[in-house]
Backbone as a chain_set.jsonl record, in Angstrom:
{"seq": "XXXXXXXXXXXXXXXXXXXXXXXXXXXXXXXXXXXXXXXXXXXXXXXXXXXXXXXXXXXXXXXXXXXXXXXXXXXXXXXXXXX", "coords": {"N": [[2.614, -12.358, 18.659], [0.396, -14.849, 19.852], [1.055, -18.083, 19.121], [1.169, -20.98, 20.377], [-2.027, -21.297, 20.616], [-4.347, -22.718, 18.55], [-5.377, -20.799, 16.117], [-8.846, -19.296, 16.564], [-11.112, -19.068, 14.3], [-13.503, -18.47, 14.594], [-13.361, -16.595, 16.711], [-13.354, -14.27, 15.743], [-15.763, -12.569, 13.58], [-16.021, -13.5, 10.095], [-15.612, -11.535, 7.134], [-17.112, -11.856, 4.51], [-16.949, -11.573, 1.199], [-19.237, -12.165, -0.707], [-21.149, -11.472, 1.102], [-21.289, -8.663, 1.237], [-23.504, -6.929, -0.3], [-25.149, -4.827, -1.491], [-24.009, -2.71, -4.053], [-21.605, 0.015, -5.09], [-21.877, 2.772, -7.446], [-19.043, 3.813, -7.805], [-16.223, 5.746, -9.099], [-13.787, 5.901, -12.303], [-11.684, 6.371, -11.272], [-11.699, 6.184, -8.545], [-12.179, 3.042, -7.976], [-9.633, 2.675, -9.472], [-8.504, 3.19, -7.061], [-9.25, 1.825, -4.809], [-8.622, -0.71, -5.798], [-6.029, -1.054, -5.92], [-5.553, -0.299, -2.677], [-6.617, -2.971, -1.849], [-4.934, -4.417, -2.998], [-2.208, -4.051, -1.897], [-3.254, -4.546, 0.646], [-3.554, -7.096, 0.403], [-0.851, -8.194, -0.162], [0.475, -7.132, 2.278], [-1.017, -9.062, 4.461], [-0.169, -11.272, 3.31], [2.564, -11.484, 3.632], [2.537, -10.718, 6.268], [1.513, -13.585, 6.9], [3.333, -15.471, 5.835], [5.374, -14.533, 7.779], [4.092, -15.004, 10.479], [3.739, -17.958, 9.891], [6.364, -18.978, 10.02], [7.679, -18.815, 12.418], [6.199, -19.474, 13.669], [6.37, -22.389, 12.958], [8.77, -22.423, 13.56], [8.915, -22.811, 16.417], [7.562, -25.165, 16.974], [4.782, -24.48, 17.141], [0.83, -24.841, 15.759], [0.377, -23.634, 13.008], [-0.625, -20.808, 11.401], [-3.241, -20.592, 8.895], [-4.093, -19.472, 5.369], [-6.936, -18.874, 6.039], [-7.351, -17.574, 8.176], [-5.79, -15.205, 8.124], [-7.297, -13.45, 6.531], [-7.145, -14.319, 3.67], [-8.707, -15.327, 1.216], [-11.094, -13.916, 1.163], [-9.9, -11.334, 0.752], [-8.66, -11.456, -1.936], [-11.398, -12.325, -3.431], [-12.908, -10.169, -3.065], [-11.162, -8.611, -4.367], [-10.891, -9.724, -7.178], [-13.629, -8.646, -7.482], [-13.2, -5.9, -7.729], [-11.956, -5.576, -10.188], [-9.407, -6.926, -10.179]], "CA": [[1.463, -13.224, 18.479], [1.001, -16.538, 20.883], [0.74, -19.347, 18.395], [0.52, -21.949, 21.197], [-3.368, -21.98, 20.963], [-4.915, -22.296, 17.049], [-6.1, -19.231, 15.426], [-10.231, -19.682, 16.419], [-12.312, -18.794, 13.252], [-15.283, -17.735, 15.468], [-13.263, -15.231, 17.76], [-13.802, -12.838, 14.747], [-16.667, -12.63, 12.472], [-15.597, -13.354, 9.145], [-16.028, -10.706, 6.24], [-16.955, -12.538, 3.049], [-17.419, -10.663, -0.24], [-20.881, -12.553, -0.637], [-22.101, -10.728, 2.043], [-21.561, -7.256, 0.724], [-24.365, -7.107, -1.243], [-25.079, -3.207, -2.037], [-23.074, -1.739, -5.218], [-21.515, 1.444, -5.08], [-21.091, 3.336, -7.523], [-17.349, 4.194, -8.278], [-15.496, 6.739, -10.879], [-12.648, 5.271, -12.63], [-9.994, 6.902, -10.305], [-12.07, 5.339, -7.21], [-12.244, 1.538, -8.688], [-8.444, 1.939, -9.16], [-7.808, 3.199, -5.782], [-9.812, 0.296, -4.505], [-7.657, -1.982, -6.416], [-4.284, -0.443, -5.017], [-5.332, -0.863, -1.409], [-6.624, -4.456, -2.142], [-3.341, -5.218, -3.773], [-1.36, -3.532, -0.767], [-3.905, -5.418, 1.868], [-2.942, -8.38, 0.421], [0.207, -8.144, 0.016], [0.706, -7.379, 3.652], [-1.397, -10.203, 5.34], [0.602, -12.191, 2.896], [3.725, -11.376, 4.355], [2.732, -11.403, 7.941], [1.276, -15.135, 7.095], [4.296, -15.954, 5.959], [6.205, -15.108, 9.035], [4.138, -15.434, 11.763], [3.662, -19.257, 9.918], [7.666, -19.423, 9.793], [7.555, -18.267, 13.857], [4.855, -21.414, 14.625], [7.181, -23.665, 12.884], [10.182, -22.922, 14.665], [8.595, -23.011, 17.955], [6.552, -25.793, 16.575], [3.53, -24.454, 16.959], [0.244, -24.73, 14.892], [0.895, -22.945, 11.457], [-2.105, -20.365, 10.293], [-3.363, -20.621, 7.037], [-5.408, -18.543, 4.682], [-8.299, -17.932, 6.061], [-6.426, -17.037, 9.387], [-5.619, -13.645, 7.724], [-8.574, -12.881, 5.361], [-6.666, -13.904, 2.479], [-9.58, -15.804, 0.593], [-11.968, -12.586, 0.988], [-9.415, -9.714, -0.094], [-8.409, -12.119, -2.867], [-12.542, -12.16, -3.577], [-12.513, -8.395, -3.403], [-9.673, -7.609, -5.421], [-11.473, -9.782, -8.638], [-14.59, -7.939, -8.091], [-12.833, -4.706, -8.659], [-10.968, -5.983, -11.233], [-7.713, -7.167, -9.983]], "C": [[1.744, -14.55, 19.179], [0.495, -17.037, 19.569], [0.619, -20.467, 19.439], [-1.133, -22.154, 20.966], [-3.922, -22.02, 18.751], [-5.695, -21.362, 17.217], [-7.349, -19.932, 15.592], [-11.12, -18.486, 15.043], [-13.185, -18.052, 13.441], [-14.555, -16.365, 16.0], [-13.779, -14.239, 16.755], [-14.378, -13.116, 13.71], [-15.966, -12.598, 11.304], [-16.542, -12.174, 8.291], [-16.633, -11.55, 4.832], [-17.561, -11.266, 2.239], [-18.891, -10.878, -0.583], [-21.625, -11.627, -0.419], [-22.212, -9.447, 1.643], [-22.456, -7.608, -0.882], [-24.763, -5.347, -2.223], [-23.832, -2.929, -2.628], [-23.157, -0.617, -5.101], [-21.068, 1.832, -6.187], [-20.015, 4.331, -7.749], [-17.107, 4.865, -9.275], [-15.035, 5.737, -10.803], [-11.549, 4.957, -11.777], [-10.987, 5.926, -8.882], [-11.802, 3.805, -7.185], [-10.355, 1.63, -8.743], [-7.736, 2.178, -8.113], [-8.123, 2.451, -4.761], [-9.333, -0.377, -4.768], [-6.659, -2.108, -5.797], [-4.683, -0.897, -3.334], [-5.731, -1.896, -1.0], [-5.361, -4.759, -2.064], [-2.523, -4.948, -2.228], [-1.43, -4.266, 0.295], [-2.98, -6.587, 1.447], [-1.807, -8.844, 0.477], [0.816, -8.242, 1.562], [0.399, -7.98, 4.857], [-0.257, -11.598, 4.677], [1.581, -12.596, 3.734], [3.342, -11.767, 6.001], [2.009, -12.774, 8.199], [2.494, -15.515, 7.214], [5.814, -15.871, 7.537], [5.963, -15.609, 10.29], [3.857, -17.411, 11.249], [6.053, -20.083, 9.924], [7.791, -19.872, 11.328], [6.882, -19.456, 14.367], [6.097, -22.663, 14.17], [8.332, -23.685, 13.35], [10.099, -23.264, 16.312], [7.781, -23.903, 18.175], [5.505, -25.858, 17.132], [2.523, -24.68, 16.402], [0.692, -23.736, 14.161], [-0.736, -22.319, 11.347], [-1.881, -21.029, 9.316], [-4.268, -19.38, 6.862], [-5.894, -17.603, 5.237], [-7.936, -17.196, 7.351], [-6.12, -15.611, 9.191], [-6.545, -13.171, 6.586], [-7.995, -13.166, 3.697], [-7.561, -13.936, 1.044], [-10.644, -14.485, -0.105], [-11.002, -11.438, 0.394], [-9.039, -10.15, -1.232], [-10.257, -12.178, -3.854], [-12.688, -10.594, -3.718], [-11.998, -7.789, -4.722], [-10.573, -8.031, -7.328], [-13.178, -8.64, -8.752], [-14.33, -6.497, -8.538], [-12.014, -4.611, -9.29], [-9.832, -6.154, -11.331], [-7.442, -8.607, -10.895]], "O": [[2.791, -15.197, 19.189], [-0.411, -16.451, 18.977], [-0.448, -21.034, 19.204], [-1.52, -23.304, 21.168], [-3.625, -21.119, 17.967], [-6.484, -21.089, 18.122], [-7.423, -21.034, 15.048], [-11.542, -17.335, 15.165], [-13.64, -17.154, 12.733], [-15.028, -15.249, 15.785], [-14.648, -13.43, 17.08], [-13.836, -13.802, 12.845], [-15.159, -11.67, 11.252], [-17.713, -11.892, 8.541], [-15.641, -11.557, 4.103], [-18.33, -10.357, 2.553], [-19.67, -9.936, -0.727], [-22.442, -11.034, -1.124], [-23.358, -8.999, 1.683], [-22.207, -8.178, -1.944], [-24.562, -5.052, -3.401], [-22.768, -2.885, -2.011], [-24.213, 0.007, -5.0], [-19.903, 1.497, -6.4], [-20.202, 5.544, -7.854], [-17.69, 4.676, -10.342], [-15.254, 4.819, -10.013], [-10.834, 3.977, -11.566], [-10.487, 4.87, -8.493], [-11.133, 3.392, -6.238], [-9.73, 0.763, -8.132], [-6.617, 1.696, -7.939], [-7.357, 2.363, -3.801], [-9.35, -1.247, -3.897], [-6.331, -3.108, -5.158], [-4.063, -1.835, -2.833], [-5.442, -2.159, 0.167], [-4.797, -5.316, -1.122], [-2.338, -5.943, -1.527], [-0.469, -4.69, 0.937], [-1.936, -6.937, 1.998], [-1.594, -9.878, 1.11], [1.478, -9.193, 1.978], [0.964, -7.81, 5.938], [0.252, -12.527, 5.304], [1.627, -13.629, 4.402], [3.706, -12.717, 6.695], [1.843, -13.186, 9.347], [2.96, -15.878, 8.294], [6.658, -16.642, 7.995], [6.7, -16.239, 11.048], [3.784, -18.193, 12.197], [6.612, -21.178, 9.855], [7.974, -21.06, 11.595], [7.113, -20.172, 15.341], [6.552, -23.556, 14.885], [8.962, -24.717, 13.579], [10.899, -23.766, 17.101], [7.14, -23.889, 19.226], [5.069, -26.895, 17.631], [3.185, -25.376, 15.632], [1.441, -22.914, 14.687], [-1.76, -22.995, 11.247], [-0.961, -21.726, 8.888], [-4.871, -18.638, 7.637], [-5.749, -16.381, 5.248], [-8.373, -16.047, 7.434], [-6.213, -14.853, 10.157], [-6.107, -12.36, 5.769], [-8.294, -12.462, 2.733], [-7.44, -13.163, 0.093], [-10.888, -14.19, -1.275], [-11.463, -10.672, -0.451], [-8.963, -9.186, -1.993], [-10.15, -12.039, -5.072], [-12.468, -10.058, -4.804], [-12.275, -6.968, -5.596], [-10.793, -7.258, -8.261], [-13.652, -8.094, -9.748], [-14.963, -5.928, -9.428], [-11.201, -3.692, -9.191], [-9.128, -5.745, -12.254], [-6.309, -9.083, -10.976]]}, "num_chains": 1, "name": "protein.A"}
């Protein structure tokens, strides 16, 4: 990943939870396998925040944040299916 330029916002349409407006739904077993690959997602933008923001600061680059990896929205997600 170049970090030299800041992460642009615009290049990629954001997802928001908002926006999904149509309810599906879900068994039980679906709702918690929705949960699990929430939890998993997040988990693994987590992580690759955390290094590619380790990676900017040693090469002192700009630092993502957040919203840089969807964290806000799968974090939005995860409470609506009950994380």
């Amino acid at each position: 990943m170049n970090c030299r330029r800041q992460l642009d916002a615009e290049s990629v349409p954001p997802v928001l939870a908002s926006e999904v407006k149509q309810e599906f739904p879900l068994s039980s077993l679906e709702k918690l396998l929705v949960r699990e690959a929430l939890l998993l997602l997040l988990d693994t933008r987590t992580r690759a925040l955390e290094l590619t923001a380790e990676m900017c600061r040693r090469q002192h680059f700009a630092v993502p944040d957040v919203h840089d990896f969807q964290l806000p929205v799968t974090l939005d997600l995860l409470r609506r299916f009950g994380g």
